[in-house]
PyMOL Python script that loads the backbone (N, CA, C, O; Angstrom):
from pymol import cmd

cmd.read_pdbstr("""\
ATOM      1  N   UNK A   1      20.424 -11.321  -4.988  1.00  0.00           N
ATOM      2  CA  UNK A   1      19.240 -11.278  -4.160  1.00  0.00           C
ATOM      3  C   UNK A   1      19.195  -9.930  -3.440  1.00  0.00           C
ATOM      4  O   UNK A   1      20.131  -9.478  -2.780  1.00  0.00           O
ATOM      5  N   UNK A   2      17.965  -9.306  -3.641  1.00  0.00           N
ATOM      6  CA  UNK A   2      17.830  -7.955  -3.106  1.00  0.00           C
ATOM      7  C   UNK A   2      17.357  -7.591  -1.658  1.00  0.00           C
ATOM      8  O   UNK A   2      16.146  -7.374  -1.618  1.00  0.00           O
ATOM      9  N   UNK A   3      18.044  -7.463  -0.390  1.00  0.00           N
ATOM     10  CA  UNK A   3      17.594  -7.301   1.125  1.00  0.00           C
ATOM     11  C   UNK A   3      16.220  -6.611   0.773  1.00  0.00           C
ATOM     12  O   UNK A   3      16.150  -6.147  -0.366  1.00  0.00           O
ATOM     13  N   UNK A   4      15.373  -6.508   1.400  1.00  0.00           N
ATOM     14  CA  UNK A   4      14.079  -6.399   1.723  1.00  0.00           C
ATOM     15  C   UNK A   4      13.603  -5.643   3.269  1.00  0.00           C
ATOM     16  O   UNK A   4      13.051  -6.246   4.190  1.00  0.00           O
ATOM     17  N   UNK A   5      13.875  -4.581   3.264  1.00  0.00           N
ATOM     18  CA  UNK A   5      14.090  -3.704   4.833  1.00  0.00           C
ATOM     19  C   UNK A   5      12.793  -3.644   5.146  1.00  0.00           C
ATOM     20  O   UNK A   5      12.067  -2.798   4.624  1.00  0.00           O
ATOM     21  N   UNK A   6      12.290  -4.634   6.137  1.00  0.00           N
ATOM     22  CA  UNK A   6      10.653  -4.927   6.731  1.00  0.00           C
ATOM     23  C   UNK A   6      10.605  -3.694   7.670  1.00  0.00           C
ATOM     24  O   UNK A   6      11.515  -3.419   8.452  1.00  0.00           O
ATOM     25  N   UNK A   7       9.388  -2.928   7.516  1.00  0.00           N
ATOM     26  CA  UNK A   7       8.573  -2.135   8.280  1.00  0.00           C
ATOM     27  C   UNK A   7       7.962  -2.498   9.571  1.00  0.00           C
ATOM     28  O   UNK A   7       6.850  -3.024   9.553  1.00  0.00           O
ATOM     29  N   UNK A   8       8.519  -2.293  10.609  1.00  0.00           N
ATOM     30  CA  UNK A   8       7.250  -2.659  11.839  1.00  0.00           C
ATOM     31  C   UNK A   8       6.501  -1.673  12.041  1.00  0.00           C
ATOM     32  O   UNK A   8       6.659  -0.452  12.036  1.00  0.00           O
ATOM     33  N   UNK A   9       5.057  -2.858  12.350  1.00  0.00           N
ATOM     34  CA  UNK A   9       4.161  -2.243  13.346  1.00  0.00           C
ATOM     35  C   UNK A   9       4.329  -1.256  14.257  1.00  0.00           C
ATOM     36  O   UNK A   9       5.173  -1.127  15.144  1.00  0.00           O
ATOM     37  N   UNK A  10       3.425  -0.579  13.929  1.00  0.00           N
ATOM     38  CA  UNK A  10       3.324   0.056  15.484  1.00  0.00           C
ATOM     39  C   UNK A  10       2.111  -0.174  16.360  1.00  0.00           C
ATOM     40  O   UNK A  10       1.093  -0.295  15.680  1.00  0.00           O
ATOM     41  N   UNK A  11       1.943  -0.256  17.469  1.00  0.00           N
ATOM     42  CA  UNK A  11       0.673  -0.245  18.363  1.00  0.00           C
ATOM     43  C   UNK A  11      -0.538   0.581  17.550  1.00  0.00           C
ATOM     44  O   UNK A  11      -1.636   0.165  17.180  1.00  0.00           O
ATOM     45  N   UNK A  12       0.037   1.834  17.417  1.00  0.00           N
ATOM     46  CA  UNK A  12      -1.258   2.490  16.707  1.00  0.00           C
ATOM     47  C   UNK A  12      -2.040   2.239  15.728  1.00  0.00           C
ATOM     48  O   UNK A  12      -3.188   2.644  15.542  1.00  0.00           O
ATOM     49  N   UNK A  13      -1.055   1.199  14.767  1.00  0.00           N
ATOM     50  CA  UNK A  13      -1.324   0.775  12.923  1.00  0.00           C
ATOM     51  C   UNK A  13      -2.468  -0.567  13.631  1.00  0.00           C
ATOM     52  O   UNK A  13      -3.546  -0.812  13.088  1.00  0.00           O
ATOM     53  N   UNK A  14      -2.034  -1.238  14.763  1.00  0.00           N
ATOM     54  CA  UNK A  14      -2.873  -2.234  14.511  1.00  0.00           C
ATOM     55  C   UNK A  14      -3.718  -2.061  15.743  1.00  0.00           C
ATOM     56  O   UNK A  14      -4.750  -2.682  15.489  1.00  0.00           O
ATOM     57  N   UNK A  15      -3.837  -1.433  17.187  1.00  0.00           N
ATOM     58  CA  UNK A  15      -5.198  -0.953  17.330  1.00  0.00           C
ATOM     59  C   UNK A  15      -6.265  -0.138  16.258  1.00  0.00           C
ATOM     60  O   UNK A  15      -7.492  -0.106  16.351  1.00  0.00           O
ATOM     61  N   UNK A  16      -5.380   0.531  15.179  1.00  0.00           N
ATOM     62  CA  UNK A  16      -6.808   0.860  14.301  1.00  0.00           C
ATOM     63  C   UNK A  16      -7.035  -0.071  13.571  1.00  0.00           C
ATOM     64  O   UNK A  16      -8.081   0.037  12.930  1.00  0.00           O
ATOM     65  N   UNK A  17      -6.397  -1.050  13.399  1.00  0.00           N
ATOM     66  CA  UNK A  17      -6.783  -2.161  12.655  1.00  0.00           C
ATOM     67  C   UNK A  17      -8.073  -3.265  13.684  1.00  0.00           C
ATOM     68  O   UNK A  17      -8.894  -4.168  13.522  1.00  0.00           O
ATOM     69  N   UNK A  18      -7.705  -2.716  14.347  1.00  0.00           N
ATOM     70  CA  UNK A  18      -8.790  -4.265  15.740  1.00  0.00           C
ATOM     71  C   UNK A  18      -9.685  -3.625  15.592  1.00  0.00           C
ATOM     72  O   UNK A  18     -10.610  -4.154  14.975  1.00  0.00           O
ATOM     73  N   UNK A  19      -9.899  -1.959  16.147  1.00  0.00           N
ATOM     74  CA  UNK A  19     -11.042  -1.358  15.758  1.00  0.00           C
ATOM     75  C   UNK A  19     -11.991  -1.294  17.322  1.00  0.00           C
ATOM     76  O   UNK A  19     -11.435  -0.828  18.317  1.00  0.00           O
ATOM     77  N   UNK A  20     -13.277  -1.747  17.394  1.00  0.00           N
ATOM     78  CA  UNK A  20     -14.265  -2.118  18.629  1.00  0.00           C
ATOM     79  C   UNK A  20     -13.548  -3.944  19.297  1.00  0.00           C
ATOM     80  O   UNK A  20     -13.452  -4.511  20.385  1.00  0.00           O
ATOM     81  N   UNK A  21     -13.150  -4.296  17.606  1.00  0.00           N
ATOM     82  CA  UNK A  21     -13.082  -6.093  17.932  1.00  0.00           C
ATOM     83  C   UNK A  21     -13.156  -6.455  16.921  1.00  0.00           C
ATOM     84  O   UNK A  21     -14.069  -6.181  16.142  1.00  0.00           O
ATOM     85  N   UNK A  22     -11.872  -7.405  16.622  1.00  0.00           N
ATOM     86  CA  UNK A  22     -11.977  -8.346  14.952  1.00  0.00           C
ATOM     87  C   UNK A  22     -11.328  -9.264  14.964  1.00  0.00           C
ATOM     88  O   UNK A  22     -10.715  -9.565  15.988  1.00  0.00           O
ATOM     89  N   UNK A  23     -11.264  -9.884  14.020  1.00  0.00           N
ATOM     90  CA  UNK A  23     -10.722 -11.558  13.886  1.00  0.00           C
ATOM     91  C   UNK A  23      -9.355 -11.130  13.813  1.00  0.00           C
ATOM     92  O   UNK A  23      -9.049  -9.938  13.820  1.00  0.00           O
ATOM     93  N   UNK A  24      -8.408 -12.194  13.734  1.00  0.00           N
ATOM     94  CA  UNK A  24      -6.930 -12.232  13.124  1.00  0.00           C
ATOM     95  C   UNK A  24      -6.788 -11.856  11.996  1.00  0.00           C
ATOM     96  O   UNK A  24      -5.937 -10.996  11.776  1.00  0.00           O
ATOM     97  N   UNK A  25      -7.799 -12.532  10.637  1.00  0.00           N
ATOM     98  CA  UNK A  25      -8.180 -12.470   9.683  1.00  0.00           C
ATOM     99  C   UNK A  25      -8.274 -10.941   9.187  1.00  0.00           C
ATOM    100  O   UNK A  25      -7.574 -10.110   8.608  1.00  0.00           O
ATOM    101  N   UNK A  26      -9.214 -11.030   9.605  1.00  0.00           N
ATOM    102  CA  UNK A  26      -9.728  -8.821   9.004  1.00  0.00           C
ATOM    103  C   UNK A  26      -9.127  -8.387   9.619  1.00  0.00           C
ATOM    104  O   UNK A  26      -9.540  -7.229   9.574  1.00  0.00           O
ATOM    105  N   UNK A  27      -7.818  -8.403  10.710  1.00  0.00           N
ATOM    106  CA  UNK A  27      -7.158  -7.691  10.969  1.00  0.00           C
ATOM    107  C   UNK A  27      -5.953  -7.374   9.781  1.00  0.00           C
ATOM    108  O   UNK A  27      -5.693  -6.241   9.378  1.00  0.00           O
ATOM    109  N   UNK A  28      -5.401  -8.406   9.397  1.00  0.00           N
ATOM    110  CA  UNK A  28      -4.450  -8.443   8.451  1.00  0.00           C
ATOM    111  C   UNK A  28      -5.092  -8.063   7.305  1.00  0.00           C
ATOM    112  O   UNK A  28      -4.320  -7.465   6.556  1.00  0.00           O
ATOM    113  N   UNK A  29      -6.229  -8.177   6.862  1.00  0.00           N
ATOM    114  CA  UNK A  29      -6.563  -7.702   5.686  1.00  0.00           C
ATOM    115  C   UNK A  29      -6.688  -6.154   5.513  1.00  0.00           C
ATOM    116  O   UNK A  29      -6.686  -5.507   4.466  1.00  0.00           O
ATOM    117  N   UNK A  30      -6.842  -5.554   7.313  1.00  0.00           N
ATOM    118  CA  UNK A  30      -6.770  -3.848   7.128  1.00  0.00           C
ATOM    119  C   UNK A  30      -5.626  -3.689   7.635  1.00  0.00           C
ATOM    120  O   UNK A  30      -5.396  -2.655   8.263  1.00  0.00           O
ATOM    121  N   UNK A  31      -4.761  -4.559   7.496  1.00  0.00           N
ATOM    122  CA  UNK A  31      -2.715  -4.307   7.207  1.00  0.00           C
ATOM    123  C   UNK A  31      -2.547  -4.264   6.289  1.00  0.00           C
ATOM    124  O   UNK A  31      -2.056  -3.196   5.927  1.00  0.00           O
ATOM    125  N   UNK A  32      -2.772  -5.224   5.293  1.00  0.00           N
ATOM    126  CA  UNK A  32      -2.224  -5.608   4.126  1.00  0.00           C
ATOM    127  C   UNK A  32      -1.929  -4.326   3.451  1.00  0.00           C
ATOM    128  O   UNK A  32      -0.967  -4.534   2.712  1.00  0.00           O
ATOM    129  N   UNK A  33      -2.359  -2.954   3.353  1.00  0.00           N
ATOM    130  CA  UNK A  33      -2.005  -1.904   2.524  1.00  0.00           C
ATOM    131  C   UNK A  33      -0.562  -1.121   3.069  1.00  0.00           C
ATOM    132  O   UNK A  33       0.124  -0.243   2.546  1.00  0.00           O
ATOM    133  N   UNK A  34      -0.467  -1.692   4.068  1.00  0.00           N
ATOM    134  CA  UNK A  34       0.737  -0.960   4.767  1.00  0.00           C
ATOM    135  C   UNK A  34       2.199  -1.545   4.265  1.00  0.00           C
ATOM    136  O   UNK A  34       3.337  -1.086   4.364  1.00  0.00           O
ATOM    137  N   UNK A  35       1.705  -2.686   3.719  1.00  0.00           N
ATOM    138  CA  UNK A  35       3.056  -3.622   3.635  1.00  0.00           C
ATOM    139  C   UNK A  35       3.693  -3.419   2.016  1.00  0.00           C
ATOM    140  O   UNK A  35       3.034  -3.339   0.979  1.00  0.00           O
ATOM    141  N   UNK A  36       4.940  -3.374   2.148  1.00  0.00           N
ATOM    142  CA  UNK A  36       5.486  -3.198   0.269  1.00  0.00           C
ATOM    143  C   UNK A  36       5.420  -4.800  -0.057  1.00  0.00           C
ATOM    144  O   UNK A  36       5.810  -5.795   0.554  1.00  0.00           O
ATOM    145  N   UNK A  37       4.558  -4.534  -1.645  1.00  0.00           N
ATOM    146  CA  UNK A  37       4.641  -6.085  -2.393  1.00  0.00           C
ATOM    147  C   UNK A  37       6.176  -7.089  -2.256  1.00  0.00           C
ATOM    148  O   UNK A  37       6.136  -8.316  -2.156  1.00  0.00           O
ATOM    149  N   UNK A  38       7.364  -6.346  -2.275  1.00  0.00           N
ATOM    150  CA  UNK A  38       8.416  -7.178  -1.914  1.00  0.00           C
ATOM    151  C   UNK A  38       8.282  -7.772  -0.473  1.00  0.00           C
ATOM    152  O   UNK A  38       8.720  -8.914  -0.333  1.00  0.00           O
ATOM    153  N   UNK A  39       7.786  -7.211   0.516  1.00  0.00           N
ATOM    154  CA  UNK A  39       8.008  -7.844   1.799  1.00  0.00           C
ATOM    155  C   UNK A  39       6.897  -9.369   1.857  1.00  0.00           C
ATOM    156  O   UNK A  39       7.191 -10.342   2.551  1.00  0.00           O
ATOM    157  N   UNK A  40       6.109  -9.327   1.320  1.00  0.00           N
ATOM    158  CA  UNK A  40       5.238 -10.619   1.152  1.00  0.00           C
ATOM    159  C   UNK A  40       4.503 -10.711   2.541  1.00  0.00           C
ATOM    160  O   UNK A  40       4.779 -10.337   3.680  1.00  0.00           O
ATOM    161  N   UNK A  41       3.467 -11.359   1.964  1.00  0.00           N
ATOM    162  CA  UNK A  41       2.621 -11.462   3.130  1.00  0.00           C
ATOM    163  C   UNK A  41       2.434 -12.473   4.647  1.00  0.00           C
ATOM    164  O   UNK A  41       1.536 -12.577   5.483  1.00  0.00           O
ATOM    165  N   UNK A  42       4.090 -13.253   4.421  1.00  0.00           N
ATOM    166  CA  UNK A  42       4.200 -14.078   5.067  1.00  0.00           C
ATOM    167  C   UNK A  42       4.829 -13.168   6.686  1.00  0.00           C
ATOM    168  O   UNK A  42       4.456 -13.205   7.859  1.00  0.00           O
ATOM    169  N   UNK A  43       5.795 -12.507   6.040  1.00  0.00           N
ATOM    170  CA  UNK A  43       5.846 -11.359   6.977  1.00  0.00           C
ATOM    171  C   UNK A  43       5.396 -10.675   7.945  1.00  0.00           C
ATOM    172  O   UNK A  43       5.757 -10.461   9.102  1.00  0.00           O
ATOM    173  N   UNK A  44       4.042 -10.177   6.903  1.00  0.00           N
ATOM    174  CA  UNK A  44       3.213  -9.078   7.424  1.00  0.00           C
ATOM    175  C   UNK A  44       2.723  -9.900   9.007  1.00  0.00           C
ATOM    176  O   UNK A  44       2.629  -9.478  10.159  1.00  0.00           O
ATOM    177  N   UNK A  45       2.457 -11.432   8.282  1.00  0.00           N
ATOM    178  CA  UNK A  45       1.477 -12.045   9.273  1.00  0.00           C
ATOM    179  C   UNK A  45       2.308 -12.793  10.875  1.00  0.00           C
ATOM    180  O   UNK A  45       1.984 -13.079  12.028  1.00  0.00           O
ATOM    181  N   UNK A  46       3.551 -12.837   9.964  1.00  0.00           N
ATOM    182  CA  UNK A  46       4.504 -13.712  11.356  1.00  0.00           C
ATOM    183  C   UNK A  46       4.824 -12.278  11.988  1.00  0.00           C
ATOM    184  O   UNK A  46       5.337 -12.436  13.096  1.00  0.00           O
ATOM    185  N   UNK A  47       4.686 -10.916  11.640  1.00  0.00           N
ATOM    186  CA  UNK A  47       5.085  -9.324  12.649  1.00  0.00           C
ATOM    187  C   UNK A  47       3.494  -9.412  13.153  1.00  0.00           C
ATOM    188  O   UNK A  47       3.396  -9.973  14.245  1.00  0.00           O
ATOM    189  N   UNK A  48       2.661  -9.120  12.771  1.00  0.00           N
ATOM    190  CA  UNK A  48       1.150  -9.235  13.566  1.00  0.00           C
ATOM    191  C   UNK A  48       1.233  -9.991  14.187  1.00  0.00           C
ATOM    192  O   UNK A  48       1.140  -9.680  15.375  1.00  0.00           O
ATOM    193  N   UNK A  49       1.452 -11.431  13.874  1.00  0.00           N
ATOM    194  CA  UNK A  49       1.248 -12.333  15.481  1.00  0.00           C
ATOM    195  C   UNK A  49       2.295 -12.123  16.483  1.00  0.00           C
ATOM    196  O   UNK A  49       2.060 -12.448  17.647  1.00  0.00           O
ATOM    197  N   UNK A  50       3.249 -11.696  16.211  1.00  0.00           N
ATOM    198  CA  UNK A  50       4.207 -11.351  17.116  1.00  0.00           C
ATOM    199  C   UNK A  50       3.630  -9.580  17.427  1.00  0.00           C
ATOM    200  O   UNK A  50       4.429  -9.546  18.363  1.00  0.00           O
ATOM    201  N   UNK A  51       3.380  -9.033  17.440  1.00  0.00           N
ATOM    202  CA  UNK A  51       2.877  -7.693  17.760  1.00  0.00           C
ATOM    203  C   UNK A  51       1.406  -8.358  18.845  1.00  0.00           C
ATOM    204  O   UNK A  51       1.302  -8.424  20.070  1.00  0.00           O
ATOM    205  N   UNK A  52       0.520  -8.732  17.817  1.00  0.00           N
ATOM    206  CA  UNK A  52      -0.862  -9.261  18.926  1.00  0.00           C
ATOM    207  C   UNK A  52      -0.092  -9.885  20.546  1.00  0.00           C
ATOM    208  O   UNK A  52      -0.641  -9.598  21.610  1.00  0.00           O
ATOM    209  N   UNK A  53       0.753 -10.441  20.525  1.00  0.00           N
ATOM    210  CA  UNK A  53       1.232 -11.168  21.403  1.00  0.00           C
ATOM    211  C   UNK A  53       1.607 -10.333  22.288  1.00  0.00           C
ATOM    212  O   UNK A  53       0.997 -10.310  23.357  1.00  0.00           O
ATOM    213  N   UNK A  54       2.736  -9.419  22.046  1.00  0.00           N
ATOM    214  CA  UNK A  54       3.273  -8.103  22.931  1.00  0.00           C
ATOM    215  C   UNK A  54       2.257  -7.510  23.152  1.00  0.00           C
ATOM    216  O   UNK A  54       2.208  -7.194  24.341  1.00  0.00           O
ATOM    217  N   UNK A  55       1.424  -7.201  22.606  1.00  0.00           N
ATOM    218  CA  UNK A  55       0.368  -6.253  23.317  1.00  0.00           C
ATOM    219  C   UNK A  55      -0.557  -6.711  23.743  1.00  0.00           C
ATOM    220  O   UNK A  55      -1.374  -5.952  24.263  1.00  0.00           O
ATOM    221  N   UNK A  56      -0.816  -8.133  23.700  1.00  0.00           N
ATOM    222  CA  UNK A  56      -1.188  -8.294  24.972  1.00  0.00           C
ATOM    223  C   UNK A  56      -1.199  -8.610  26.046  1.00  0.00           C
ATOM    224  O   UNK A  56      -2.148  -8.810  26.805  1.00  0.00           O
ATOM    225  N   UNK A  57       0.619  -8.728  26.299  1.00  0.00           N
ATOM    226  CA  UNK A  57       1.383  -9.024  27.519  1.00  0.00           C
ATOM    227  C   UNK A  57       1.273  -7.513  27.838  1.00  0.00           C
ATOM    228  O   UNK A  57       1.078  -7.017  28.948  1.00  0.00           O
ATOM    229  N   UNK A  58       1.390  -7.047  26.974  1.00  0.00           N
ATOM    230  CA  UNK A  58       1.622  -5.435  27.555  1.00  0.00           C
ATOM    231  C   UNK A  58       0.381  -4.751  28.398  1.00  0.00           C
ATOM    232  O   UNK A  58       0.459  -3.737  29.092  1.00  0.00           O
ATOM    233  N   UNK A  59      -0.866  -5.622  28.142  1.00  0.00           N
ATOM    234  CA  UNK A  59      -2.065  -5.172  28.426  1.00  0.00           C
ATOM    235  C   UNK A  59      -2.901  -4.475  27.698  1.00  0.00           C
ATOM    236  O   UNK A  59      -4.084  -4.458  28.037  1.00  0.00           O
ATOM    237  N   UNK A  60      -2.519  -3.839  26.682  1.00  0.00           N
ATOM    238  CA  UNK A  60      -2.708  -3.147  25.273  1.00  0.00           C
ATOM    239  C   UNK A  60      -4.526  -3.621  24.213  1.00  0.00           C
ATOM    240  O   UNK A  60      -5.208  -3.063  23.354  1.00  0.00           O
ATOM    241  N   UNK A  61      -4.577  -4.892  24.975  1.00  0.00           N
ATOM    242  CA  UNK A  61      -5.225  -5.609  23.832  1.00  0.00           C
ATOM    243  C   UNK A  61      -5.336  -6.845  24.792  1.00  0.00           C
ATOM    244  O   UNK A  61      -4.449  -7.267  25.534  1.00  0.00           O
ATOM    245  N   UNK A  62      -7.383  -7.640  24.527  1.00  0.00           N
ATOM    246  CA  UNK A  62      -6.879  -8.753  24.914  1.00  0.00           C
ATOM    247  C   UNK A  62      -8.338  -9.640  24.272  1.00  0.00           C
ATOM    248  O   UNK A  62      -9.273  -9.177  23.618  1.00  0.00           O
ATOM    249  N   UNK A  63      -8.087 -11.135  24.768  1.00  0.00           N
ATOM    250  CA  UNK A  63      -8.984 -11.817  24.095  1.00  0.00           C
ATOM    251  C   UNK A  63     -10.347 -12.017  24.998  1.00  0.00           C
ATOM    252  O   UNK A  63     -10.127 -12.228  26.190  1.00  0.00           O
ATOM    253  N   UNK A  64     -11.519 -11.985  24.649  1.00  0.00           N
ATOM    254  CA  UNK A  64     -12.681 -12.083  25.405  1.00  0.00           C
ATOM    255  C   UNK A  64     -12.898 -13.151  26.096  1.00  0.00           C
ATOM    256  O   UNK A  64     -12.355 -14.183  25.700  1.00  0.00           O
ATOM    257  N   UNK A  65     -13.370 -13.177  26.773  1.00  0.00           N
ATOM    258  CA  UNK A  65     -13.106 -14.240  28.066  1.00  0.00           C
ATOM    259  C   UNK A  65     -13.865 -15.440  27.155  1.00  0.00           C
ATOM    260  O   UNK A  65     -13.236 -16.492  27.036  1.00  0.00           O
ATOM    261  N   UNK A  66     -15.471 -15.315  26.363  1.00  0.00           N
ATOM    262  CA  UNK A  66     -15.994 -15.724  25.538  1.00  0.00           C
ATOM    263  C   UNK A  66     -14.932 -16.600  24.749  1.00  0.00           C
ATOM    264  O   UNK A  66     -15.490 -17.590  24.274  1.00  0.00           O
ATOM    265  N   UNK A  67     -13.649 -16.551  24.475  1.00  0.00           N
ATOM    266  CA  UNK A  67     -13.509 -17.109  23.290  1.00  0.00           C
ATOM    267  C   UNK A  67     -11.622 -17.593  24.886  1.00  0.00           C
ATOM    268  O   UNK A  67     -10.561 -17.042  25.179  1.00  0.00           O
ATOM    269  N   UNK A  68     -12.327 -18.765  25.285  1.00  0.00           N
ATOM    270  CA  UNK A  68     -11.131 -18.837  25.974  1.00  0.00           C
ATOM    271  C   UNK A  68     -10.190 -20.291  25.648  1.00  0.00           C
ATOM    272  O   UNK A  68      -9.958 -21.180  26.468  1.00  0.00           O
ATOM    273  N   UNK A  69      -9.767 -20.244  24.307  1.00  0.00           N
ATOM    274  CA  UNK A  69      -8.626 -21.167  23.918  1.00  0.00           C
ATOM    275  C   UNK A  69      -7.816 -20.173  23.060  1.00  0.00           C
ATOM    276  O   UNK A  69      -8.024 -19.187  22.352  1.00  0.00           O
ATOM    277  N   UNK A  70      -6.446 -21.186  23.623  1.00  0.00           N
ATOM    278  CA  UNK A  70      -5.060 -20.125  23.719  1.00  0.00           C
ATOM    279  C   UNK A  70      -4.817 -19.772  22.377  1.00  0.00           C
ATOM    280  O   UNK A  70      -4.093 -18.778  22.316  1.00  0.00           O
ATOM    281  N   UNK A  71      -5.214 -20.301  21.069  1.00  0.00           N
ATOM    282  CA  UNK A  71      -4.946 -19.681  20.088  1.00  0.00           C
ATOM    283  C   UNK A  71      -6.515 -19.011  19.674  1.00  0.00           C
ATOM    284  O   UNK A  71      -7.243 -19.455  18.786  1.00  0.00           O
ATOM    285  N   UNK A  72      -6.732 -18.157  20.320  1.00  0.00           N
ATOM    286  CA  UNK A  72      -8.246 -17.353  19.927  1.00  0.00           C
ATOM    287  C   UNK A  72      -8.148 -16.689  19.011  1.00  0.00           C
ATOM    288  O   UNK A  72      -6.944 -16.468  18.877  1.00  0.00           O
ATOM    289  N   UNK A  73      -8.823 -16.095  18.081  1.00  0.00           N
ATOM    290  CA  UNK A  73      -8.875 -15.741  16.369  1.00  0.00           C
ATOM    291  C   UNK A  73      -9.486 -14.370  16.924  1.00  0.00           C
ATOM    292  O   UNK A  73      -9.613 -13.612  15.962  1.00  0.00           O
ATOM    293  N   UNK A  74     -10.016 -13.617  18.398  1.00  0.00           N
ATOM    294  CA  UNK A  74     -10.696 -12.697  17.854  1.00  0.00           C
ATOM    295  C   UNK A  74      -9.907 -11.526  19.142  1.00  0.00           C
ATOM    296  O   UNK A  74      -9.825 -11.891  20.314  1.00  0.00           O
ATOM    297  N   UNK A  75      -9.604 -10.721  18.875  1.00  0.00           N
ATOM    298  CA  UNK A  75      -9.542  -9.732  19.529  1.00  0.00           C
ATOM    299  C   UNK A  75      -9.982  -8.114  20.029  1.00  0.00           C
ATOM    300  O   UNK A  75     -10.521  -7.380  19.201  1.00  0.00           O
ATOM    301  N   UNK A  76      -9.754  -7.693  21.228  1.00  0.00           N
ATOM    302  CA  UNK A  76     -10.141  -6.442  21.517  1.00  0.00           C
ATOM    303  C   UNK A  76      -9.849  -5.225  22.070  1.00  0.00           C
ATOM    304  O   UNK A  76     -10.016  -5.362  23.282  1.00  0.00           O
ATOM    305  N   UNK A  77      -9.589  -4.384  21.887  1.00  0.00           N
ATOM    306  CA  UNK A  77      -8.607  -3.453  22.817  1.00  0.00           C
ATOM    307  C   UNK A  77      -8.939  -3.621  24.508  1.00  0.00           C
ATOM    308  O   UNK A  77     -10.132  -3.711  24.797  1.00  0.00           O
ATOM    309  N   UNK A  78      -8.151  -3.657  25.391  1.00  0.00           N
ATOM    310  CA  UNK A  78      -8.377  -3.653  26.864  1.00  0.00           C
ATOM    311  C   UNK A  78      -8.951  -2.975  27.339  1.00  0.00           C
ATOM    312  O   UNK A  78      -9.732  -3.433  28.173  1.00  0.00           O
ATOM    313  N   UNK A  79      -8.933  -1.428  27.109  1.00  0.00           N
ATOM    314  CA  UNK A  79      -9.932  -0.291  27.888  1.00  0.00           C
ATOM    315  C   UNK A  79     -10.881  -0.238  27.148  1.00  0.00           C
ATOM    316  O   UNK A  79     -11.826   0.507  27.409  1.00  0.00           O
TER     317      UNK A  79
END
""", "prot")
cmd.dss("prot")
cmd.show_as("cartoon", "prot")
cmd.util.cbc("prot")
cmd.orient("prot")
């Protein structure tokens, strides 16, 4: 079995991924090119939700008041 050395995120890869404001969804879909076919996409998506999360404890990023249940699908940068 061959280790598989996962790439993280960075803040920058996925604020350009959120953009003005986007789903969870089209966020990962303007990840998906970043990721190597061995790492699988289960990955990509359990490091994004764990990244969305830090940043927006960090203040980085947050969810619109509009959409106020705790697992909200849409996000936006803070400033």
């Amino acid at each position: 079995m061959t280790r598989v050395k996962i790439r993280f995120l960075t803040n920058t890869e996925v604020l350009r991924a959120i953009g003005s404001g986007a789903q969870t969804y089209r966020i990962l879909d303007r990840l998906r090119p970043l990721i190597d076919d061995r790492a699988g996409e289960h990955l990509l998506l359990a490091q994004m939700r764990r990244k969305l999360r830090q940043m927006e404890r960090d203040g980085i990023i947050r969810q619109p008041a509009r959409w106020n249940i705790p697992n909200a699908l849409f996000w936006e940068p803070a400033a």
